[in-house]
PDB file of N, CA, C, O and CB in Angstrom:
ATOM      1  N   UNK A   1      -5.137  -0.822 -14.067  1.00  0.00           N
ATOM      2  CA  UNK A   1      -5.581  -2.211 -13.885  1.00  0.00           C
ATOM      3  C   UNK A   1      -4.818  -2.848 -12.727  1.00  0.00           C
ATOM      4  O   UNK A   1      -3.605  -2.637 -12.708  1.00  0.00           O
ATOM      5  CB  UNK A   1      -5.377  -3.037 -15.191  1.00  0.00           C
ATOM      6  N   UNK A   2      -5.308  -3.538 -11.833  1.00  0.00           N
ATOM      7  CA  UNK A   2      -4.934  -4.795 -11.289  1.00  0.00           C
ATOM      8  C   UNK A   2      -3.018  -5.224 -11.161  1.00  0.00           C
ATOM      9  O   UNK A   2      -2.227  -5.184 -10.220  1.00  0.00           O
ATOM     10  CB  UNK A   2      -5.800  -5.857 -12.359  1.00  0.00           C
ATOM     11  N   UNK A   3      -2.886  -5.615 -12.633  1.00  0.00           N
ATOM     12  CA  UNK A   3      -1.702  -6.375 -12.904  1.00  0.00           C
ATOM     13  C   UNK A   3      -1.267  -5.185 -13.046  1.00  0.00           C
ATOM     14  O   UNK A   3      -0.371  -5.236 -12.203  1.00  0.00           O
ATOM     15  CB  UNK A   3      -1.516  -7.478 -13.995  1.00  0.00           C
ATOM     16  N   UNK A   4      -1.197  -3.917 -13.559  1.00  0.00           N
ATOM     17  CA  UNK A   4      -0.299  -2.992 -13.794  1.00  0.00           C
ATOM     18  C   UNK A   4      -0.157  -2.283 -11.911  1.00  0.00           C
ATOM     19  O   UNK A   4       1.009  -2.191 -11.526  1.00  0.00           O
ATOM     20  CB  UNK A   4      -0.976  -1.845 -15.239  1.00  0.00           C
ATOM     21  N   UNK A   5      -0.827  -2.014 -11.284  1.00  0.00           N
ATOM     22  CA  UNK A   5      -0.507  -1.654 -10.106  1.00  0.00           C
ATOM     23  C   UNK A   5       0.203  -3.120  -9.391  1.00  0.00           C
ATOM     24  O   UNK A   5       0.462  -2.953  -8.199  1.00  0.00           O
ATOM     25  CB  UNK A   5      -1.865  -1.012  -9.401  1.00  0.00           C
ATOM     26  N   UNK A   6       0.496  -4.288  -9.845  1.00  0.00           N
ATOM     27  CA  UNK A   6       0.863  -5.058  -8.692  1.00  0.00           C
ATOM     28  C   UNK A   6       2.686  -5.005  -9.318  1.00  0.00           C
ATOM     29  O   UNK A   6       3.649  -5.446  -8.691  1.00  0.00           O
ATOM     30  CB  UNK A   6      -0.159  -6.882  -8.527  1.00  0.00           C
ATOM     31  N   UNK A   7       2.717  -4.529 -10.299  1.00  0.00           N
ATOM     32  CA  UNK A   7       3.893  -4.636 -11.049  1.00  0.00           C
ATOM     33  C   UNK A   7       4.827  -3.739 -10.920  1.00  0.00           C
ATOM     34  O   UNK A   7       6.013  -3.942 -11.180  1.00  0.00           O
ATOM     35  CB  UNK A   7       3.671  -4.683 -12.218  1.00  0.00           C
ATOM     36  N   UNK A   8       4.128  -2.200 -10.318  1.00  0.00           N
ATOM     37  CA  UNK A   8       4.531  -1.117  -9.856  1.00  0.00           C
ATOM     38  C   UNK A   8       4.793  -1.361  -8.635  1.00  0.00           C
ATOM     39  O   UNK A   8       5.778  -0.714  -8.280  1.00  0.00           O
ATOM     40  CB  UNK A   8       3.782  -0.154 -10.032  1.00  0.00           C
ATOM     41  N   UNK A   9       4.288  -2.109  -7.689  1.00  0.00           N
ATOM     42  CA  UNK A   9       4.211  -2.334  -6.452  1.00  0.00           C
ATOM     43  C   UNK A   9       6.013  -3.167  -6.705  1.00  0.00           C
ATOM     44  O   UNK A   9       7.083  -2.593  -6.507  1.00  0.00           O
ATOM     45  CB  UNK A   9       2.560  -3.298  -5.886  1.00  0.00           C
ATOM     46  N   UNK A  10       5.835  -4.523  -7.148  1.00  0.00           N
ATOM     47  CA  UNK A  10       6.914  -5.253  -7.194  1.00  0.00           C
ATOM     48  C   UNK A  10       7.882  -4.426  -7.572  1.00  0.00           C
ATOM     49  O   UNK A  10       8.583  -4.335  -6.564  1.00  0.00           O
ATOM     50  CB  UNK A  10       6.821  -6.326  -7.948  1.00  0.00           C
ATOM     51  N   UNK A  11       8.404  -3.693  -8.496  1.00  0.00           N
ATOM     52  CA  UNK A  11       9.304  -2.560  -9.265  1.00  0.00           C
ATOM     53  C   UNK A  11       9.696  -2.125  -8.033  1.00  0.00           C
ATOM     54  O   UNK A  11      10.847  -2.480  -7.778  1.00  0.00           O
ATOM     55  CB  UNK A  11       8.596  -1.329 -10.337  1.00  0.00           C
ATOM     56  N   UNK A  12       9.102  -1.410  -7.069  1.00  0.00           N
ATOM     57  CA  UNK A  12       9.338  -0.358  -6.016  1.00  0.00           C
ATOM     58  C   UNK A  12      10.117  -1.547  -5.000  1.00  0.00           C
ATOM     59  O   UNK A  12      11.281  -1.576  -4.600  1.00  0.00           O
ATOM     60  CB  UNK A  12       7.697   0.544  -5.327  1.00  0.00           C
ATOM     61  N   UNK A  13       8.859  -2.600  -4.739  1.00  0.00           N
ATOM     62  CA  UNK A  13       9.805  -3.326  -3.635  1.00  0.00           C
ATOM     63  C   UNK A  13      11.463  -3.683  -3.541  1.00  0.00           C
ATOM     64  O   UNK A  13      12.234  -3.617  -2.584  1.00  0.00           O
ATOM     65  CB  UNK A  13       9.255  -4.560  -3.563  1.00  0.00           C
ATOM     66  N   UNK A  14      11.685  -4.111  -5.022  1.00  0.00           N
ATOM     67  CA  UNK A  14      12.979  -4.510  -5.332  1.00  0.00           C
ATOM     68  C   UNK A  14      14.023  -3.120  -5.542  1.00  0.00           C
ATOM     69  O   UNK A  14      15.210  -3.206  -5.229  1.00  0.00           O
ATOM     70  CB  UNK A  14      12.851  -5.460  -6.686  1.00  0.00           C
ATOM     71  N   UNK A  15      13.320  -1.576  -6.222  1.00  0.00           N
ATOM     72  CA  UNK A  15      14.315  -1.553  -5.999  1.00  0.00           C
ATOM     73  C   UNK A  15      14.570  -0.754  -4.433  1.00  0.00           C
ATOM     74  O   UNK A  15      15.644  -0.238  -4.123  1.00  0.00           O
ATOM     75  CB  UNK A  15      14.826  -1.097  -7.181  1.00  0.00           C
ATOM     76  N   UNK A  16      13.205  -0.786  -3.447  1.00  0.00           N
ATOM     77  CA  UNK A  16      14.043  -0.077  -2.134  1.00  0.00           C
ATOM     78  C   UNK A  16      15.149  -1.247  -1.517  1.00  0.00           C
ATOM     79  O   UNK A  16      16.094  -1.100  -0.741  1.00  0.00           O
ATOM     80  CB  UNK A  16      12.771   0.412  -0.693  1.00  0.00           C
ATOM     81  N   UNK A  17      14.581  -2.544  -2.248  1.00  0.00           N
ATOM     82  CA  UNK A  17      15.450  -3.572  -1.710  1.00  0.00           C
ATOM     83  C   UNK A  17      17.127  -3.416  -1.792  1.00  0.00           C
ATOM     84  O   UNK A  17      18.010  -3.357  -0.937  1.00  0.00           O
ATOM     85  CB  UNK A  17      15.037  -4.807  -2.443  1.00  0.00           C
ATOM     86  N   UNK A  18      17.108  -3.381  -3.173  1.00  0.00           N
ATOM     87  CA  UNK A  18      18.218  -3.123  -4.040  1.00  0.00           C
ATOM     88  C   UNK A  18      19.298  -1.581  -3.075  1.00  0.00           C
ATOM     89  O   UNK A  18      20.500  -1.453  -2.840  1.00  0.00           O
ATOM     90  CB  UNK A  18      17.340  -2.641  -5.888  1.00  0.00           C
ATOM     91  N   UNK A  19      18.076  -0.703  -2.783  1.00  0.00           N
ATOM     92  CA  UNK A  19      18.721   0.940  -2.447  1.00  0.00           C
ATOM     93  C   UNK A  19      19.409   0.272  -0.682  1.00  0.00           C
ATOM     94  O   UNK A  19      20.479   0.541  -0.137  1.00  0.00           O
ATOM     95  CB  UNK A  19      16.896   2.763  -2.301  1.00  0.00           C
ATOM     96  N   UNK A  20      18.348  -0.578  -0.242  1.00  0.00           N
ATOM     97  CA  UNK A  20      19.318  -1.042   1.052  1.00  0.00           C
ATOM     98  C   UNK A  20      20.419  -1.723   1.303  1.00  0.00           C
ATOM     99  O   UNK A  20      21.270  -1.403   2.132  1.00  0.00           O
ATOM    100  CB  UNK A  20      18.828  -1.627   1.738  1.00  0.00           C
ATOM    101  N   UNK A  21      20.445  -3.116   0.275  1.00  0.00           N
ATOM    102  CA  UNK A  21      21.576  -3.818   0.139  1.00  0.00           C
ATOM    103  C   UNK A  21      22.863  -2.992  -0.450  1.00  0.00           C
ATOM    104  O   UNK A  21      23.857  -2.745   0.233  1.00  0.00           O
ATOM    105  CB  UNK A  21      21.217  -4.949  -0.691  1.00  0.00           C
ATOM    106  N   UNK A  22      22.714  -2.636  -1.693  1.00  0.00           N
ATOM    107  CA  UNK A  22      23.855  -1.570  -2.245  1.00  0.00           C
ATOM    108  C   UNK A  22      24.339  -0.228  -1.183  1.00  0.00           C
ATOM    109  O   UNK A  22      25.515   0.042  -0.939  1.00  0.00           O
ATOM    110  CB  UNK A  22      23.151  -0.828  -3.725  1.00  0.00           C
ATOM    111  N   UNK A  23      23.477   0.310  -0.788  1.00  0.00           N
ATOM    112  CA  UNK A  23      23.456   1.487   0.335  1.00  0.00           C
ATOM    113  C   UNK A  23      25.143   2.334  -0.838  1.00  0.00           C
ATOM    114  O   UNK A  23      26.330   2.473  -0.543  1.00  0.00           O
ATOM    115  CB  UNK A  23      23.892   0.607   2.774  1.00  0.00           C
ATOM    116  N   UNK A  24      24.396   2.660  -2.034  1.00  0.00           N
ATOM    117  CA  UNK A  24      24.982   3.325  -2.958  1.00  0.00           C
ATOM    118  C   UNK A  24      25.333   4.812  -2.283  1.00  0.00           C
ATOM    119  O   UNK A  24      24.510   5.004  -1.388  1.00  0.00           O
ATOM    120  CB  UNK A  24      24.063   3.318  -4.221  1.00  0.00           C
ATOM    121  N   UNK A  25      25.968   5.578  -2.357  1.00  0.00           N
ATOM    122  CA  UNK A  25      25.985   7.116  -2.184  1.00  0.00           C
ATOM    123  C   UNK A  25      25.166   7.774  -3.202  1.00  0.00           C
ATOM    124  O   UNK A  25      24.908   7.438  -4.358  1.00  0.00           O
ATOM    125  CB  UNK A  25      27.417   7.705  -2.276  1.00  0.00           C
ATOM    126  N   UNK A  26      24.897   8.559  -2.666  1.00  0.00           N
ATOM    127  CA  UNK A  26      23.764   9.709  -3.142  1.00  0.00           C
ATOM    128  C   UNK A  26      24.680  10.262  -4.517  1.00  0.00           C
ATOM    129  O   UNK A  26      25.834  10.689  -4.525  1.00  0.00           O
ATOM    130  CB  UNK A  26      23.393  11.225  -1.690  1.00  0.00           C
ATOM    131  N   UNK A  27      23.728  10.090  -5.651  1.00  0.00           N
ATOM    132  CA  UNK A  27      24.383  10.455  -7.139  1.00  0.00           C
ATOM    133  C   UNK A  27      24.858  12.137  -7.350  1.00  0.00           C
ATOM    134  O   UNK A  27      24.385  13.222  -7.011  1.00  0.00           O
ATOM    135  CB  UNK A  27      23.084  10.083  -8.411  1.00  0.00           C
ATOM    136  N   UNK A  28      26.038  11.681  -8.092  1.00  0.00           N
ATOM    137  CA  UNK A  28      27.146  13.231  -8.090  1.00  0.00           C
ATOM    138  C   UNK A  28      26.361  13.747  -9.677  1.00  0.00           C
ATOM    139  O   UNK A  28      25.380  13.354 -10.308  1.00  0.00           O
ATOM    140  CB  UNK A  28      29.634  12.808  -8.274  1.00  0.00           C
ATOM    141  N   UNK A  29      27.159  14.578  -9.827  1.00  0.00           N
ATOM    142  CA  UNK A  29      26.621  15.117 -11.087  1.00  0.00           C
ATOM    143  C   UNK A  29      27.766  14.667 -11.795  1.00  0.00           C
ATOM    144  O   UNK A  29      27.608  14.530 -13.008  1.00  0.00           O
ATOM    145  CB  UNK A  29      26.248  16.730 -11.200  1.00  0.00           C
ATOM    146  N   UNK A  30      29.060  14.364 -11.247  1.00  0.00           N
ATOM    147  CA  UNK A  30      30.306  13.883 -11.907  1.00  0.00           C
ATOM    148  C   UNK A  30      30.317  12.357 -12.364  1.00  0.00           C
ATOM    149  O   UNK A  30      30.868  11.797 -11.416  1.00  0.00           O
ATOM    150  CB  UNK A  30      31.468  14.108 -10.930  1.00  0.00           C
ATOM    151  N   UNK A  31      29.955  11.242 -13.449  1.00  0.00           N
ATOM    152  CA  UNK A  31      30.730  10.449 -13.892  1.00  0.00           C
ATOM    153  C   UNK A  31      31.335   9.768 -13.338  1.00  0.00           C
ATOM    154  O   UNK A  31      30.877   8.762 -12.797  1.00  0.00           O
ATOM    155  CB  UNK A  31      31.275  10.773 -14.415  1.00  0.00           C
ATOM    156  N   UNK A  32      32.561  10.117 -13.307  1.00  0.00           N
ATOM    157  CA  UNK A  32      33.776   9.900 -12.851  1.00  0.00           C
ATOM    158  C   UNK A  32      33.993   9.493 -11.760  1.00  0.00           C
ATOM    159  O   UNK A  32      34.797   8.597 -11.503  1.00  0.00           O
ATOM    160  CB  UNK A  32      34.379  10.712 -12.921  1.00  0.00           C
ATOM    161  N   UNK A  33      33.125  10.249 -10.749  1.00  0.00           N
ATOM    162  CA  UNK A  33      33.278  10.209  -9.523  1.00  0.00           C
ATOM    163  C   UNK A  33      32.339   8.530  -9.099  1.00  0.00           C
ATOM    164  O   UNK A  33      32.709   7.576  -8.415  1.00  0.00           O
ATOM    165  CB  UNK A  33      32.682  11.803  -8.884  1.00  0.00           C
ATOM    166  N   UNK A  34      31.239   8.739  -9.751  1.00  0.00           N
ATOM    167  CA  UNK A  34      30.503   7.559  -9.760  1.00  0.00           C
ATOM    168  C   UNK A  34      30.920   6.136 -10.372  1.00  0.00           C
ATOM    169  O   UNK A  34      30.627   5.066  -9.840  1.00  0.00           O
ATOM    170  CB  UNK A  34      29.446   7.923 -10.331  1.00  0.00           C
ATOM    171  N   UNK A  35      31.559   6.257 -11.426  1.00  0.00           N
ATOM    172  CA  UNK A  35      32.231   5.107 -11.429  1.00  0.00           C
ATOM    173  C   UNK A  35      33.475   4.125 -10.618  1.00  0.00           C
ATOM    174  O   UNK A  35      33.721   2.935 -10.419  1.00  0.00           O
ATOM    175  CB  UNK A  35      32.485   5.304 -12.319  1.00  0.00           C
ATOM    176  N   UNK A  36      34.295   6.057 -10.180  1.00  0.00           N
ATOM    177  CA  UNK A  36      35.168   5.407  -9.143  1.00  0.00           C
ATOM    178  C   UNK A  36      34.403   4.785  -7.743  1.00  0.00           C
ATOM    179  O   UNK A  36      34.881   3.859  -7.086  1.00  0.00           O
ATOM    180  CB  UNK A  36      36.231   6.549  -8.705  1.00  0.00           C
ATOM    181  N   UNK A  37      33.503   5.273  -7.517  1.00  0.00           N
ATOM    182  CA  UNK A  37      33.146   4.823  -6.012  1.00  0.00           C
ATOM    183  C   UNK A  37      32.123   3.515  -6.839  1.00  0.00           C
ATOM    184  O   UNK A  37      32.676   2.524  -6.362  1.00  0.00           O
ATOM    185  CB  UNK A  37      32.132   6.343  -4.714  1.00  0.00           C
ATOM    186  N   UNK A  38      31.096   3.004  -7.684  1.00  0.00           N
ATOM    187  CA  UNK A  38      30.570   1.772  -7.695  1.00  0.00           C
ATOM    188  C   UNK A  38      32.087   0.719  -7.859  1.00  0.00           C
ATOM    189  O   UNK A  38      32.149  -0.442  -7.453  1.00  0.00           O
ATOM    190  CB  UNK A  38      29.341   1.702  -9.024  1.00  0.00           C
ATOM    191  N   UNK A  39      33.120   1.410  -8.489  1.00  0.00           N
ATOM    192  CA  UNK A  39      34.306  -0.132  -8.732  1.00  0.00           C
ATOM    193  C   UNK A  39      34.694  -0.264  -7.262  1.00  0.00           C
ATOM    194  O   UNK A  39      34.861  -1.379  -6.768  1.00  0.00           O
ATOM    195  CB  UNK A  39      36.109   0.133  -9.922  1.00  0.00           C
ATOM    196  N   UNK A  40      34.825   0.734  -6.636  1.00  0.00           N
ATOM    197  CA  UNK A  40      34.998   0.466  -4.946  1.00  0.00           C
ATOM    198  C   UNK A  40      36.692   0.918  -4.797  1.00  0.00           C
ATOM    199  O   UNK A  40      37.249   0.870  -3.700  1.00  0.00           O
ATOM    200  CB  UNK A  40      34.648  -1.582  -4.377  1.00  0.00           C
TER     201      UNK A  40
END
C-alpha cells in the first residue's frame, strides 16, 4: 500500500541520515570493541 511504502521510504531516509551524521565504523563481531569506540 501507499502508506506502507512511504514509511519504508522515511525509515531509509533517516537512517542513511543517521549512517552520515554518526559516520559509525563498520560493525566488529566484538562487543567490546563496539562499545569502546560508540563511548568515544
Amino acid at each position: 500500500s501507499p502508506n506502507a511504502n512511504t514509511w519504508l521510504n522515511q525509515a531509509n531516509i533517516i537512517k542513511n541520515k543517521a549512517k552520515r551524521e554518526n559516520r559509525l565504523p563498520p560493525p566488529t563481531r566484538n562487543p567490546v570493541i563496539i562499545n569502546n569506540r560508540l563511548a568515544g
